[in-house]
N, C-alpha and C positions, 0 to 999 in steps of 0.2 A: 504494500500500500504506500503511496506518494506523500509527500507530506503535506501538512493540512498548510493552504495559501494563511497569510494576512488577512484577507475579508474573512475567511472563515472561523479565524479566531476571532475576532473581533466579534463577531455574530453572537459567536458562544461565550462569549467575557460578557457583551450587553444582556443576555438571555440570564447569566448568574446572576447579572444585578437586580435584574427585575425580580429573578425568584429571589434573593438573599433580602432586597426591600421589603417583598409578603411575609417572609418570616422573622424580618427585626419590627414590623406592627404588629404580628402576630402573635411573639414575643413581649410586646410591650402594653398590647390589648389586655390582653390575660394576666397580666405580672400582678394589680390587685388584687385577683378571684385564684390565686395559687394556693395559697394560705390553708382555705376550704375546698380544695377540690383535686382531691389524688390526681387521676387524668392530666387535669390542663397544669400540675406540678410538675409530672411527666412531659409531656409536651410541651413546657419552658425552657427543661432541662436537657431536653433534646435538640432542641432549636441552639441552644448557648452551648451546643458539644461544638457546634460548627459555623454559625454564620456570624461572627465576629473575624476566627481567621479567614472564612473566605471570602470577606469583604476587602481586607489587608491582601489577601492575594489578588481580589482585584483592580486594587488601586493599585500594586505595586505593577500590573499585566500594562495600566493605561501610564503608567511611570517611563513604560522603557525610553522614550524619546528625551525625558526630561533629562536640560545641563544645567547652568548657572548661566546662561544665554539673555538673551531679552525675552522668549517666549517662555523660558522657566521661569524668569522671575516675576513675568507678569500674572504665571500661574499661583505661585506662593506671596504673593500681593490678593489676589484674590481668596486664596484660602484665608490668607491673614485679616483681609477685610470682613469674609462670611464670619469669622468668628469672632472679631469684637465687635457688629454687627447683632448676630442673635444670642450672643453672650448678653448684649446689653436689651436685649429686648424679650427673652426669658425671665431675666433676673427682675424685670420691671414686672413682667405680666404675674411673677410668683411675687412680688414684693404686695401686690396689689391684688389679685384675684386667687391663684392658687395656694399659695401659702403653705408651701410642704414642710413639714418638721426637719429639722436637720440639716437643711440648704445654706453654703454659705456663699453668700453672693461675692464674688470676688472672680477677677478676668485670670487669676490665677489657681482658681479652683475651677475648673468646667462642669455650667449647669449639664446635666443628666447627657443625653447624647451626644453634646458638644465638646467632650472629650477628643471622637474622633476625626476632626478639623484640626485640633492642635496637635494630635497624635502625627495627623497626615501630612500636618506640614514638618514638621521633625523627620519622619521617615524621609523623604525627599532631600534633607538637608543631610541625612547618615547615609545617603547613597554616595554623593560624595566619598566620602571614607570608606566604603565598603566593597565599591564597585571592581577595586583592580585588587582588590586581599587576595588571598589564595585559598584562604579556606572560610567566605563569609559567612554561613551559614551556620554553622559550626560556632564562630566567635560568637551570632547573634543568639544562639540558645543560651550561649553560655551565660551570656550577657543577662539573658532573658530569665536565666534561674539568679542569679545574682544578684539584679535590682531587689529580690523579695525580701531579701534582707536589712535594706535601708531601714534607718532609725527615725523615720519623720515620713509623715501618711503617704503612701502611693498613688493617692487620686492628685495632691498636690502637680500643678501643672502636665497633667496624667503622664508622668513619669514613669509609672510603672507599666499602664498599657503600652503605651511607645515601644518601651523596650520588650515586652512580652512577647506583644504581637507582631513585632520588626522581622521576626525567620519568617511569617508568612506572607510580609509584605514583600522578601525581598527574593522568597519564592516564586513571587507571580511576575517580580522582577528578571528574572533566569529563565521565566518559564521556555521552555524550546517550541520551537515553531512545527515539531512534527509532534506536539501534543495530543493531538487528534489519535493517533494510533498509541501513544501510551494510555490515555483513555479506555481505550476499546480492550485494549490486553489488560488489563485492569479490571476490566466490568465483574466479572465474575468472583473474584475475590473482595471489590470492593461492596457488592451488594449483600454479600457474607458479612464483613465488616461491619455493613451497616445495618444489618438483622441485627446483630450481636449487640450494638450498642444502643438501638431499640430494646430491645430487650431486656439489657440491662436495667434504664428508665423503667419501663412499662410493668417488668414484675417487680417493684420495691426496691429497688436500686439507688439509693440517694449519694447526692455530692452536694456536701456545701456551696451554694450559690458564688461565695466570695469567692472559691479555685475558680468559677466558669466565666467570672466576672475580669478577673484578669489586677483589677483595679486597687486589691489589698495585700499588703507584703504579711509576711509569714505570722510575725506577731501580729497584725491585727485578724489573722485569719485565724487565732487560736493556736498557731502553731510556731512557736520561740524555740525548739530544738534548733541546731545546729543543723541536722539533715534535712529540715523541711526542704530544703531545693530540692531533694528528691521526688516529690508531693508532685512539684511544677512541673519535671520531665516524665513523672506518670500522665500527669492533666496534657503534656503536648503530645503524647505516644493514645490518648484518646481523643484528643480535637484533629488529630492527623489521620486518625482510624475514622471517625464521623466525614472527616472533609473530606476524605478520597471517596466517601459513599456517596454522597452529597453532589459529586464533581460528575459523577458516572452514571448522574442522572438529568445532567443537564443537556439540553436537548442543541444540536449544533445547525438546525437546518432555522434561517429568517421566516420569523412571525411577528404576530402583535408586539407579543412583550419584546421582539428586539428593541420597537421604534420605543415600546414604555422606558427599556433599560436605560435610555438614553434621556431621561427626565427623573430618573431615582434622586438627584441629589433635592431636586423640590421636593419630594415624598419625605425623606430624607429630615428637612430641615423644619417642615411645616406641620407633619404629622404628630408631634407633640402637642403644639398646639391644641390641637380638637384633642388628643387622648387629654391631657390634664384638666382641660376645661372640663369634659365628663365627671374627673372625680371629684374635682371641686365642688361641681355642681348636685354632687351626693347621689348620680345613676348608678353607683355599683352596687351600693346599699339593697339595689332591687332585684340585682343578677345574683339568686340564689339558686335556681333550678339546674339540671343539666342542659336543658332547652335552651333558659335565656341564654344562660353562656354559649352555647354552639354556634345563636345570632350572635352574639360579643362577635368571635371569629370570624364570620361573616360582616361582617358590620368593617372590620380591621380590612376585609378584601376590598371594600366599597370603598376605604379610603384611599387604599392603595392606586385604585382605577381611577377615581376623582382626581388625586392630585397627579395622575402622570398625564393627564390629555394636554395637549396642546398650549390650548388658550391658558394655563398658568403658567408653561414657560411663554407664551406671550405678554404674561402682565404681569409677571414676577421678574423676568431677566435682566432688566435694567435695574432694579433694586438689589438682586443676587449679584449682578456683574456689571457692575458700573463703570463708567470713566474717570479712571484714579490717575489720568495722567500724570498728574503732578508728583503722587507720591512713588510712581513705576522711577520718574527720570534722579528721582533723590535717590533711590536704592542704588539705579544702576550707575549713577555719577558715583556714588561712595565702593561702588563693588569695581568700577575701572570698566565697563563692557562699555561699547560704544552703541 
């Protein structure tokens, strides 16, 4: 078998997005209703085996092009813009309507998904340093069990995600252009794999959220041994085993959801929004049945379809991607690119 062209990956890089978007709402719909409901506990913890890293593997897939050029810097000007941007307009809407316990508003702590905006632009800036190692992958697990040890919170400037989830980003990084056929030789074992760790969830299998979370070092995870790094390369030897299942089910031929995959990041940035206004608004309180909830999930697809149509990257883009002229030619005066 030949090897899979460019358009073709790309096909199947938008195609993850769109499914990894359904499952971080998904994810995020049902995160209240866990608490009370074995199933959608299972089904949180299913979802958080794998579509954090293979999000990081898709960023780092649409990464390869990126240098420290004028079109890369105009890209981490825009990362940097989106995130003191809905940094400050989270922080306002929770100051003022939501009002979640425990939230501390600060550009140096990232409200709830907006982690991975400052993660993303970190990763892009360790590519640099990474790209010509000899053994990147390697140094970044290493790296990746290491950080959990730090003596000061891991959500702090998400410090710890960065570096966790950095082997996946820098995976999708490397990815080979005859993927398409590692894939396929794959399928078989990998849908074993991902029986397996179904299964695990499904019949009673618990993990502490904080391992799938990424976001807490060792002591705040309850775990101050010395070996807990071993804990983190158990947790990557099963986000590796979910994501290979995960990968082998993504489908490589153009459809809808390609054109959707290509508007995740408004899904992305906005669909919090409508989930916290719900709970503020005290609807969970009423999703006790198995039923409601099943709508809950459904409810979470309607969002997904909503915000990926068109007309909101029409009337969001200029807000999302503006013209920072000013502050692209100050970067790149001080970084020396012409």
């Amino acid at each position: 078998m030949g090897k899979a062209s460019a358009p073709s990956l790309n096909t199947y890089a938008l195609n993850m997005k769109f499914l990894l978007i359904v499952f971080v709402v998904t994810a995020n719909i049902i995160e209240p209703m866990i608490d009370r409901s074995s199933p959608l506990f299972a089904l949180y913890e299913t979802i958080y085996a794998f579509h954090i890293p293979m999000f990081a593997l898709a960023m780092g897939y649409f990464a390869k092009s990126f240098r420290l050029d004028r079109p890369g810097i105009d890209g981490l000007c825009t990362i940097a813009y989106q995130y003191v941007l809905f940094q400050t307009l989270y922080s306002l809407a929770d100051i003022v309507f939501f009002q979640a316990k425990g939230v501390i508003h600060s550009f140096f702590m990232p409200y709830s998904l907006l982690w991975f905006l400052l993660s993303h632009f970190c990763w892009r800036l360790l590519l640099r340093a990474f790209v010509h190692m000899r053994h990147p992958l390697i140094v970044s697990i290493l790296l990746g069990i290491a950080v959990g040890y730090l003596p000061w919170p891991g959500a702090w400037l998400s410090v710890s995600r960065t570096l966790v989830y950095f082997p996946f980003f820098l995976a999708g990084y490397f990815l080979p252009q005859h993927w398409e056929t590692i894939v396929k030789r794959l399928r078989t074992p990998a849908c074993l794999l991902g029986i397996a760790v179904i299964c695990f969830f499904w019949l009673g299998g618990r993990i502490d959220p904080r391992w799938l979370y990424g976001s807490f070092t060792y002591v705040e995870a309850g775990h101050p041994e010395w070996y807990a790094g071993i804990y983190r390369l158990g947790m990557y030897g099963l986000q590796a085993a979910a994501s290979i299942a995960f990968l082998s089910l993504v489908p490589w031929a153009a459809g809808r959801i390609t054109d959707w995959g290509k508007r995740t990041g408004y899904v992305f940035l906005l669909h919090a929004f409508i989930l916290k206004s719900l709970l503020a608004a005290g609807v969970y309180v009423y999703l006790q049945t198995p039923w409601s909830q099943g709508l809950t999930i459904i409810a979470g697809f309607g969002i997904v379809w909503l915000l990926s149509q068109p007309w909101v990257e029409t009337h969001a883009k200029r807000w999302f991607e503006p013209d920072i002229t000013f502050v692209k030619r100050l970067v790149l005066k001080s970084h020396g690119t012409p």
